[in-house]
N, C-alpha and C positions, 0 to 999 in steps of 0.2 A: 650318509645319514645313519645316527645308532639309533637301531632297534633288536633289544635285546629282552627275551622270555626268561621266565624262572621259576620251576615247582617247589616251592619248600627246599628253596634257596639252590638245587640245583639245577644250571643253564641246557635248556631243551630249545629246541627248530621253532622259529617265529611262524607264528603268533603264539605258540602256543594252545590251550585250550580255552582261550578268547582273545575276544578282537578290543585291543585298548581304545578304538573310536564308538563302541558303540555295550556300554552294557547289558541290552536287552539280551546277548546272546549269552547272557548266563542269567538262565531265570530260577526264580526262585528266592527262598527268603537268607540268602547268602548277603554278606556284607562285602563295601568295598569304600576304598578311599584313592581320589586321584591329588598328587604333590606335583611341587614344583622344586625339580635336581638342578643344580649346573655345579661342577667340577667334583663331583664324586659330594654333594653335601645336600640335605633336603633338612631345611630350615627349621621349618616345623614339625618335623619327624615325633616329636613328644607329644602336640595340642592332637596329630590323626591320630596316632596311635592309643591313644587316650580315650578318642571316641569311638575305635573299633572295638576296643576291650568294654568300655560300658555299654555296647551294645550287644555285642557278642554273652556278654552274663544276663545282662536283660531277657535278650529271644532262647538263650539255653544253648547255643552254640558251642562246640569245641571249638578252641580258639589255640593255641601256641601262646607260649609266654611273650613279655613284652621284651625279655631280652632275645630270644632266638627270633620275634619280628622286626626287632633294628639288625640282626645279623644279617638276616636272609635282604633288607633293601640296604645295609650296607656295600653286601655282595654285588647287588642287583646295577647301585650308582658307582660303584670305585672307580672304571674307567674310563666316564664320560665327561666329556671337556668341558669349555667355556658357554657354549653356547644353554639355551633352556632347551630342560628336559621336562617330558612329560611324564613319571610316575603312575602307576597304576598298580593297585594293590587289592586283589580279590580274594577273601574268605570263606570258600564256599562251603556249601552245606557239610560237607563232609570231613571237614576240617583244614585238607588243602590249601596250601599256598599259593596264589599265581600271582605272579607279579612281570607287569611289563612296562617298558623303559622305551621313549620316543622321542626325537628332536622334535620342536615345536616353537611355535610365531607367536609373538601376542600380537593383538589385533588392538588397537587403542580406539577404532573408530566409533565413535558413539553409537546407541543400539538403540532402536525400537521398538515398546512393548505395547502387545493388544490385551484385554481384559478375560481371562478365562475364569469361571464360575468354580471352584472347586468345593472339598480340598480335593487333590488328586488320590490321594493314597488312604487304605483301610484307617479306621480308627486306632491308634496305639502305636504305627508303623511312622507316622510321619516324623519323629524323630529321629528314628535312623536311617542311612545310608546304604540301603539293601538295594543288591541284583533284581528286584523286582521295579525296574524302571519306567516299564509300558507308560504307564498313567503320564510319567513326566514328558515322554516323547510326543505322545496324543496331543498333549496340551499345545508342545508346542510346532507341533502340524495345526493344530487348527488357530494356533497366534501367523503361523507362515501363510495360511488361506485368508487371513486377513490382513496381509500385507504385513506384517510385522516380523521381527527377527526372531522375538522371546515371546513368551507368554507369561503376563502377571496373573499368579494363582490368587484369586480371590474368595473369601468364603462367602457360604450363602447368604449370611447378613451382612456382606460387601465389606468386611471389612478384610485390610491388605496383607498376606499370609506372605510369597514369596515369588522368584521369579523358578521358571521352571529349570533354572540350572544355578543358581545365585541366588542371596540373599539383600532385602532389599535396605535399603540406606537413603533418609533424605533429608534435606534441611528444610524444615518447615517453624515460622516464624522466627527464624535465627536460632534456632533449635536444633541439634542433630536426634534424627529418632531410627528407629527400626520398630518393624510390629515386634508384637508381645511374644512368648516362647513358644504357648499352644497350638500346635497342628503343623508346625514346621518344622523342617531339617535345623539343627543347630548348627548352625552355619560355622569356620574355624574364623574365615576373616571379621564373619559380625561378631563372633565373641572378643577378637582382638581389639575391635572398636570400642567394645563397649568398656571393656579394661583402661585402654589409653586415651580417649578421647572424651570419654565419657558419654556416648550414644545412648541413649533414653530406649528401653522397650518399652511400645506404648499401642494402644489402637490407632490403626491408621487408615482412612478411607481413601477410594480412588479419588475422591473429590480435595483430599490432603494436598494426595501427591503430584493433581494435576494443577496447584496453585501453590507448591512446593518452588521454593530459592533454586533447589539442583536436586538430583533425583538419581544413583547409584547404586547397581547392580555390585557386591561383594563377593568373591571364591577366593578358597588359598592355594588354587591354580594359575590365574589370571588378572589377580587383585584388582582394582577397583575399573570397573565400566561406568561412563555417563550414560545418562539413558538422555534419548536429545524426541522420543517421542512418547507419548501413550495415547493409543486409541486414536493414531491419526492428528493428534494434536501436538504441536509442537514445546516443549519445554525447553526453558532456559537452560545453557549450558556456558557458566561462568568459570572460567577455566582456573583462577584462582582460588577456589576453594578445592578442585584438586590435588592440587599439592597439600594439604590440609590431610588427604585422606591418605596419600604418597608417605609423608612421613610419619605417620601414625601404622603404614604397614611398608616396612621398611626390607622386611624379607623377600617382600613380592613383587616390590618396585626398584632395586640395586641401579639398575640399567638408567631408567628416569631421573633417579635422585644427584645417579654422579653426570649426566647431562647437564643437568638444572645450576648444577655446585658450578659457581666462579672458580674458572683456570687461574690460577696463581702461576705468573712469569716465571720463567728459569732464571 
């Protein structure tokens, strides 16, 4: 299995000075972004890198240029093979690079989400992607105590913000939507949707979602999740509009797509 560490592009003893499964152990208001490698190539390398750098000028971060941060995850994927890699790229306070590199599964099984009251994060913060993760772990410990996989962040006026690790996506009256931009992570995969598919941000109630066609958890880790519950309640999962979301992110689903593709005889 590769797992492979990296400070400001030079290879140091695993893990390194964090643990790629769990951000809290870098706390603090440091930035980070997790990608998806296989064969030395990280697809989206432009859309993360793009939003570490507007955030990184926002909070007043040192930050490295954008060309010496595709050298250092150039470095970091050249020699890992076919299979998916998990990426992990940390910014921290200090200006430092860590970047760590994982084999890793995707899990296609549909997920289910309980209702958490948010938002989770300070006012101003919730659009970035900072090392100060608690608030989303919390969330979703108390989605696991209610039986549930994730937790949907909901704001005080109930209306529908995100899941505590993804960005939420659903089809509601033959409609594709996503909530609005305020108080959320800009998610990479919901902004690829809203590009190519043409995904509406809009107000979204739990009462939407749970009378919602199909109902999709988005990351540009893991691309698209069904969500097959909320709140103990079971939701439709029509497997045909899947594919709908499959070819719309095509970076993140390779694997899927060329399963799906009719074999042409030899």
């Amino acid at each position: 299995m590769t797992r492979v560490a990296f400070v400001d592009g030079e290879q140091v003893e695993w893990p390194g000075p964090a643990t790629i499964d769990d951000p809290t152990t870098v706390p603090g208001a440091g930035l980070f972004e997790t990608m998806r490698a296989t064969r030395g190539d990280i697809p989206l390398t432009s859309c993360h890198l793009g939003r570490l750098l507007t955030s990184a000028e926002a909070l007043g971060l040192r930050c490295p240029t954008r060309a010496t941060l595709e050298g250092f995850l150039q470095r970091a994927v050249a020699e890992i093979g076919p299979s998916d890699h998990r990426v992990r790229l940390v910014l921290e306070t200090s200006g430092h690079v860590v970047i760590q590199v994982a084999e890793f599964e995707i899990d296609d099984t549909p997920i289910r989400l309980s209702t958490v009251i948010g938002p989770v994060q300070a006012e101003g913060f919730a659009e970035h992607k900072t090392t100060a993760y608690l608030p989303y772990v919390q969330a979703r410990q108390r989605a696991e105590a209610a039986g549930a996989d994730h937790a949907l962040i909901v704001g005080p006026d109930g209306s529908v913000l995100e899941a505590d690790h993804a960005s939420i996506v659903a089809l509601i009256d033959d409609e594709w939507v996503t909530p609005s931009a305020e108080g959320i992570l800009l998610g990479i995969a919901r902004a690829l949707l809203i590009e190519r598919i043409g995904v509406r941000p809009t107000t979204i109630s739990v009462a939407d979602l749970a009378r919602a066609g199909a109902v999709f958890v988005v990351n540009a880790l893991r691309g698209a999740s069904r969500v097959a519950a909320l709140d103990g309640r079971d939701l439709p999962l029509p497997g045909e509009v899947l594919g709908h979301i499959r070819n719309a992110l095509p970076e993140l689903h390779r694997r899927a797509l060329d399963k799906d593709r009719p074999r042409r005889n030899p």
